[in-house]
C-alpha positions as CSV (number, residue, x, y, z in Angstrom):
1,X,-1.0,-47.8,18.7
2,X,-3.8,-46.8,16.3
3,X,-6.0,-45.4,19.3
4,X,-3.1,-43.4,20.2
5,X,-2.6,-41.3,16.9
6,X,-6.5,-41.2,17.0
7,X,-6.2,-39.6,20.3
8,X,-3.8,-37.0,19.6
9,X,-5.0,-35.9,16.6
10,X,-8.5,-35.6,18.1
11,X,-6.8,-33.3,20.9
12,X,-4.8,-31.4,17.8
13,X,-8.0,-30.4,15.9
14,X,-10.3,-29.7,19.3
15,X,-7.2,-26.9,20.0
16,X,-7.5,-25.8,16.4
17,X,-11.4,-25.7,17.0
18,X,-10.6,-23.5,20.2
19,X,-8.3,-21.2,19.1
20,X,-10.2,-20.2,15.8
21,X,-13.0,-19.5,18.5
22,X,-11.2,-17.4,20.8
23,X,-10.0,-15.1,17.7
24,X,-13.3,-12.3,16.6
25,X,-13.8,-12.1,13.3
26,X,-13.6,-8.5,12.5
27,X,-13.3,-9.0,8.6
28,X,-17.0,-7.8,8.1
29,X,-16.5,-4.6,9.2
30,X,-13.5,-3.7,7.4
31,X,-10.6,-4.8,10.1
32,X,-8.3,-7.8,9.4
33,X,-6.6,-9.0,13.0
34,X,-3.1,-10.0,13.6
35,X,-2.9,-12.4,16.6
36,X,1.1,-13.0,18.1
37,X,2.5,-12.7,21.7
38,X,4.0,-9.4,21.3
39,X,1.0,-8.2,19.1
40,X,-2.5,-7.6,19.3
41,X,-3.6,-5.1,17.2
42,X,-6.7,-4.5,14.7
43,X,-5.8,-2.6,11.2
44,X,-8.2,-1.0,9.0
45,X,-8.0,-2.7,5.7
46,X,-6.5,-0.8,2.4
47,X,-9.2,2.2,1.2
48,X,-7.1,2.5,-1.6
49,X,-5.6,-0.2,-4.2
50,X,-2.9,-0.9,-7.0
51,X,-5.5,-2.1,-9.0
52,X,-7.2,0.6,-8.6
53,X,-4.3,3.4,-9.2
54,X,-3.6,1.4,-12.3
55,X,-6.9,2.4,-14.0
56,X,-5.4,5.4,-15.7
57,X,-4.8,6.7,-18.9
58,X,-2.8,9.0,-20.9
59,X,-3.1,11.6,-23.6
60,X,0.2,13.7,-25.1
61,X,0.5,17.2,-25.4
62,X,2.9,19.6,-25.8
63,X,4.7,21.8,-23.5
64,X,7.1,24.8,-23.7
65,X,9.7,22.3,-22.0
66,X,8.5,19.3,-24.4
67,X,7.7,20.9,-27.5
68,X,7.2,17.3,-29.3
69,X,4.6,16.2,-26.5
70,X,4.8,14.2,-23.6
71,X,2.1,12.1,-22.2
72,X,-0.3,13.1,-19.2
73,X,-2.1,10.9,-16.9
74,X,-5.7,11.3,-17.5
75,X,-7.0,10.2,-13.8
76,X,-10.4,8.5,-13.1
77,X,-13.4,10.0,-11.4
78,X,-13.1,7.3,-8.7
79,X,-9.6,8.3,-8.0
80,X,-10.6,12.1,-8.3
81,X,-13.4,11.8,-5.4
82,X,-10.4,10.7,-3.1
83,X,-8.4,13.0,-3.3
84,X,-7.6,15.2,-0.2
85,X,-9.4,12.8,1.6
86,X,-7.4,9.8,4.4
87,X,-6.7,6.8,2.7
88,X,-5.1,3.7,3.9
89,X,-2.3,1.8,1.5
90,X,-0.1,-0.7,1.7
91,X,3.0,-1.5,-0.4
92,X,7.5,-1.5,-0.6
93,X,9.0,1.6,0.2
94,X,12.0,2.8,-2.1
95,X,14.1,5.7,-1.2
96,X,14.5,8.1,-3.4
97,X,17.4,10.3,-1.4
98,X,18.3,10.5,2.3
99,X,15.5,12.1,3.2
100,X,12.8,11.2,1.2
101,X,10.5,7.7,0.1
102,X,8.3,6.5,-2.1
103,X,5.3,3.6,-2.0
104,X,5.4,1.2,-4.7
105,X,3.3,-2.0,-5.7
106,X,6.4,-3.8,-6.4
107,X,9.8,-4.4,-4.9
108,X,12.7,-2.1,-5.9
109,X,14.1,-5.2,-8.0
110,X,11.0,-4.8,-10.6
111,X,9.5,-1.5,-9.2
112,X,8.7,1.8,-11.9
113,X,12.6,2.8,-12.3
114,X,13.7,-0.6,-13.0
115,X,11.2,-0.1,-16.3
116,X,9.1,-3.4,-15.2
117,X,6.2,-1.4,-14.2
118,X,4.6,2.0,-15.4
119,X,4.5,5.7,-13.3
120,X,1.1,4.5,-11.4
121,X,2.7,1.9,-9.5
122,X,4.5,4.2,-7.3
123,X,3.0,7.0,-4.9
124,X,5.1,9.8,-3.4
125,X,5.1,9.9,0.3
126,X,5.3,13.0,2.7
127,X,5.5,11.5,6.4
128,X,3.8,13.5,9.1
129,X,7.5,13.1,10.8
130,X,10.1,13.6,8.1
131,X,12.9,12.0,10.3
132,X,11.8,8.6,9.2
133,X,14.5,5.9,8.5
134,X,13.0,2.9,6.6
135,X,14.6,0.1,4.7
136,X,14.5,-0.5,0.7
137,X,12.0,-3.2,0.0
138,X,10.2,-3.0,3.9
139,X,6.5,-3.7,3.7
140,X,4.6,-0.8,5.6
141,X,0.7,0.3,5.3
142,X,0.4,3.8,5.8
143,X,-2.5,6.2,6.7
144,X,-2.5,10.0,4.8
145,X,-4.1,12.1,2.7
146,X,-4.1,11.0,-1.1
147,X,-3.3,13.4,-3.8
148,X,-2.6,13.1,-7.5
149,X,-1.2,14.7,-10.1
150,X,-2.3,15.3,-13.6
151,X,-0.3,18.7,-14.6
152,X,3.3,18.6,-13.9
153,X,5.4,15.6,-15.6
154,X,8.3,16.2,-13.4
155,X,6.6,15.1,-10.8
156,X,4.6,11.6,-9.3
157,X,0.9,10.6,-10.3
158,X,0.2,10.0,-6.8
159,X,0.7,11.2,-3.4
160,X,0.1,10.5,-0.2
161,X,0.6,13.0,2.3
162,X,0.8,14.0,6.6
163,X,1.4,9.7,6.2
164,X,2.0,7.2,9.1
165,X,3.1,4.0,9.3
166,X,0.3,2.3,11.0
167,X,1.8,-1.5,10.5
168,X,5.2,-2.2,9.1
Protein backbone atom coordinates (compact mmCIF):
# COMPACT_ATOMS: atom_id res chain seq x y z
CA UNK A 1 0.00 0.00 0.00
CA UNK A 2 2.87 2.27 1.00
CA UNK A 3 4.80 1.60 -2.43
CA UNK A 4 1.72 2.66 -4.04
CA UNK A 5 1.36 6.29 -2.59
CA UNK A 6 5.22 6.33 -3.21
CA UNK A 7 4.60 5.65 -6.70
CA UNK A 8 2.04 8.12 -7.50
CA UNK A 9 3.43 10.77 -5.84
CA UNK A 10 6.77 10.14 -7.53
CA UNK A 11 4.72 10.29 -10.95
CA UNK A 12 2.92 13.63 -9.46
CA UNK A 13 6.23 15.59 -8.82
CA UNK A 14 8.13 14.09 -12.21
CA UNK A 15 4.92 15.93 -14.13
CA UNK A 16 5.43 19.06 -11.93
CA UNK A 17 9.22 18.72 -12.82
CA UNK A 18 8.05 18.58 -16.60
CA UNK A 19 5.69 21.12 -16.93
CA UNK A 20 7.77 23.80 -15.07
CA UNK A 21 10.38 22.76 -17.90
CA UNK A 22 8.25 23.12 -20.80
CA UNK A 23 7.13 26.78 -19.61
CA UNK A 24 10.36 29.66 -20.65
CA UNK A 25 11.09 31.81 -18.19
CA UNK A 26 10.84 35.21 -19.72
CA UNK A 27 10.84 37.16 -16.30
CA UNK A 28 14.44 38.42 -16.96
CA UNK A 29 13.70 40.30 -19.70
CA UNK A 30 10.88 42.07 -18.52
CA UNK A 31 7.80 39.58 -19.69
CA UNK A 32 5.78 37.58 -17.16
CA UNK A 33 3.84 34.50 -19.16
CA UNK A 34 0.32 33.37 -18.75
CA UNK A 35 0.07 29.66 -19.63
CA UNK A 36 -4.05 28.25 -20.09
CA UNK A 37 -5.75 26.35 -22.94
CA UNK A 38 -7.32 29.21 -24.54
CA UNK A 39 -4.26 31.47 -23.75
CA UNK A 40 -0.83 31.84 -24.63
CA UNK A 41 0.30 35.13 -24.56
CA UNK A 42 3.55 37.08 -23.15
CA UNK A 43 2.83 40.72 -21.50
CA UNK A 44 5.26 43.27 -20.88
CA UNK A 45 5.40 43.95 -17.23
CA UNK A 46 4.11 47.41 -15.62
CA UNK A 47 6.67 50.48 -16.64
CA UNK A 48 4.80 52.46 -14.40
CA UNK A 49 3.70 51.85 -10.60
CA UNK A 50 1.26 52.98 -7.68
CA UNK A 51 4.10 53.15 -5.60
CA UNK A 52 5.60 55.09 -7.66
CA UNK A 53 2.60 57.72 -8.60
CA UNK A 54 2.19 57.95 -4.82
CA UNK A 55 5.58 59.75 -4.41
CA UNK A 56 4.12 63.26 -4.70
CA UNK A 57 3.69 66.18 -2.87
CA UNK A 58 1.72 69.19 -2.44
CA UNK A 59 2.09 72.85 -1.89
CA UNK A 60 -1.21 75.48 -1.57
CA UNK A 61 -1.75 78.47 -3.46
CA UNK A 62 -4.15 80.67 -4.30
CA UNK A 63 -6.30 81.02 -7.28
CA UNK A 64 -8.80 83.57 -8.74
CA UNK A 65 -11.39 80.55 -8.23
CA UNK A 66 -9.91 79.53 -4.72
CA UNK A 67 -8.87 82.71 -3.25
CA UNK A 68 -8.01 80.90 0.32
CA UNK A 69 -5.61 78.37 -1.54
CA UNK A 70 -5.99 74.98 -2.66
CA UNK A 71 -3.30 72.41 -2.80
CA UNK A 72 -1.13 71.49 -6.00
CA UNK A 73 0.53 68.39 -6.69
CA UNK A 74 4.22 68.99 -6.85
CA UNK A 75 5.20 65.92 -9.29
CA UNK A 76 8.64 64.18 -9.10
CA UNK A 77 11.49 64.31 -11.61
CA UNK A 78 11.12 60.50 -12.19
CA UNK A 79 7.53 60.93 -12.97
CA UNK A 80 8.27 64.18 -15.13
CA UNK A 81 10.87 62.17 -17.52
CA UNK A 82 7.79 59.89 -18.40
CA UNK A 83 5.67 61.89 -19.46
CA UNK A 84 4.54 61.80 -23.18
CA UNK A 85 6.28 58.76 -23.33
CA UNK A 86 4.24 54.69 -23.59
CA UNK A 87 3.86 53.32 -20.30
CA UNK A 88 2.34 50.12 -19.25
CA UNK A 89 -0.16 50.04 -15.93
CA UNK A 90 -2.22 47.95 -14.50
CA UNK A 91 -5.15 48.56 -11.99
CA UNK A 92 -9.56 48.66 -11.37
CA UNK A 93 -11.30 50.71 -13.70
CA UNK A 94 -14.12 53.06 -12.32
CA UNK A 95 -16.51 54.82 -14.52
CA UNK A 96 -16.82 58.06 -14.20
CA UNK A 97 -20.07 58.62 -16.85
CA UNK A 98 -21.19 56.63 -19.80
CA UNK A 99 -18.63 57.32 -21.77
CA UNK A 100 -15.65 57.75 -19.92
CA UNK A 101 -13.13 55.66 -17.19
CA UNK A 102 -10.66 55.99 -14.91
CA UNK A 103 -7.55 53.59 -13.51
CA UNK A 104 -7.31 53.28 -9.98
CA UNK A 105 -4.95 51.32 -7.40
CA UNK A 106 -7.88 50.30 -5.50
CA UNK A 107 -11.36 48.91 -6.07
CA UNK A 108 -14.25 51.38 -6.35
CA UNK A 109 -15.36 50.18 -2.65
CA UNK A 110 -12.05 52.00 -1.12
CA UNK A 111 -10.84 53.76 -4.36
CA UNK A 112 -10.09 58.11 -4.24
CA UNK A 113 -13.95 59.12 -4.11
CA UNK A 114 -14.80 56.87 -1.43
CA UNK A 115 -12.08 59.21 0.67
CA UNK A 116 -9.88 55.89 1.50
CA UNK A 117 -7.20 56.93 -0.77
CA UNK A 118 -5.76 60.28 -1.98
CA UNK A 119 -5.99 62.08 -5.82
CA UNK A 120 -2.64 59.96 -6.99
CA UNK A 121 -4.29 56.68 -6.78
CA UNK A 122 -6.37 57.21 -9.78
CA UNK A 123 -5.27 58.08 -13.47
CA UNK A 124 -7.57 59.45 -16.11
CA UNK A 125 -7.94 57.26 -19.15
CA UNK A 126 -8.44 58.30 -22.86
CA UNK A 127 -8.84 54.92 -24.88
CA UNK A 128 -7.49 54.89 -28.45
CA UNK A 129 -11.28 53.53 -29.21
CA UNK A 130 -13.69 55.58 -27.05
CA UNK A 131 -16.50 52.98 -27.62
CA UNK A 132 -15.23 50.94 -24.85
CA UNK A 133 -17.66 49.18 -22.35
CA UNK A 134 -15.83 47.90 -19.17
CA UNK A 135 -17.13 46.76 -15.89
CA UNK A 136 -16.66 48.76 -12.35
CA UNK A 137 -13.99 47.01 -10.43
CA UNK A 138 -12.49 44.77 -13.79
CA UNK A 139 -8.75 44.36 -13.62
CA UNK A 140 -7.19 45.54 -17.03
CA UNK A 141 -3.33 46.55 -17.88
CA UNK A 142 -3.33 49.13 -20.32
CA UNK A 143 -0.59 50.49 -22.73
CA UNK A 144 -0.71 54.62 -23.49
CA UNK A 145 0.96 57.60 -23.26
CA UNK A 146 1.29 59.00 -19.60
CA UNK A 147 0.60 62.47 -18.77
CA UNK A 148 0.21 64.52 -15.55
CA UNK A 149 -1.10 67.35 -14.30
CA UNK A 150 0.28 69.95 -11.97
CA UNK A 151 -1.88 73.21 -13.04
CA UNK A 152 -5.49 72.69 -13.19
CA UNK A 153 -7.23 71.39 -9.79
CA UNK A 154 -10.32 70.48 -11.63
CA UNK A 155 -8.76 68.07 -13.20
CA UNK A 156 -6.73 64.36 -12.56
CA UNK A 157 -2.89 64.19 -11.49
CA UNK A 158 -2.47 61.61 -13.97
CA UNK A 159 -3.31 60.53 -17.36
CA UNK A 160 -2.89 58.01 -19.56
CA UNK A 161 -3.77 58.58 -23.02
CA UNK A 162 -4.34 56.77 -26.96
CA UNK A 163 -4.70 53.56 -24.10
CA UNK A 164 -5.34 49.85 -24.80
CA UNK A 165 -6.29 47.20 -23.00
CA UNK A 166 -3.54 44.78 -23.68
CA UNK A 167 -4.73 42.03 -20.80
CA UNK A 168 -7.97 42.28 -18.99
Amino acid sequence: MRKNYFIVAVLMFSGLMLMSLRTPSLQSSGFTTTNTEADNTAVFSDTLSWKLLGQIKYIKKATDDYPEGVMFPVVNPTLKAKSKKTIIMSGFIIPIDNKSYALSKNVFASCFFCGQAGPETIMGIKFKNPNMKLKTDQYVTLEGTFRYNDSDVDDWIYHIENAVIIKG
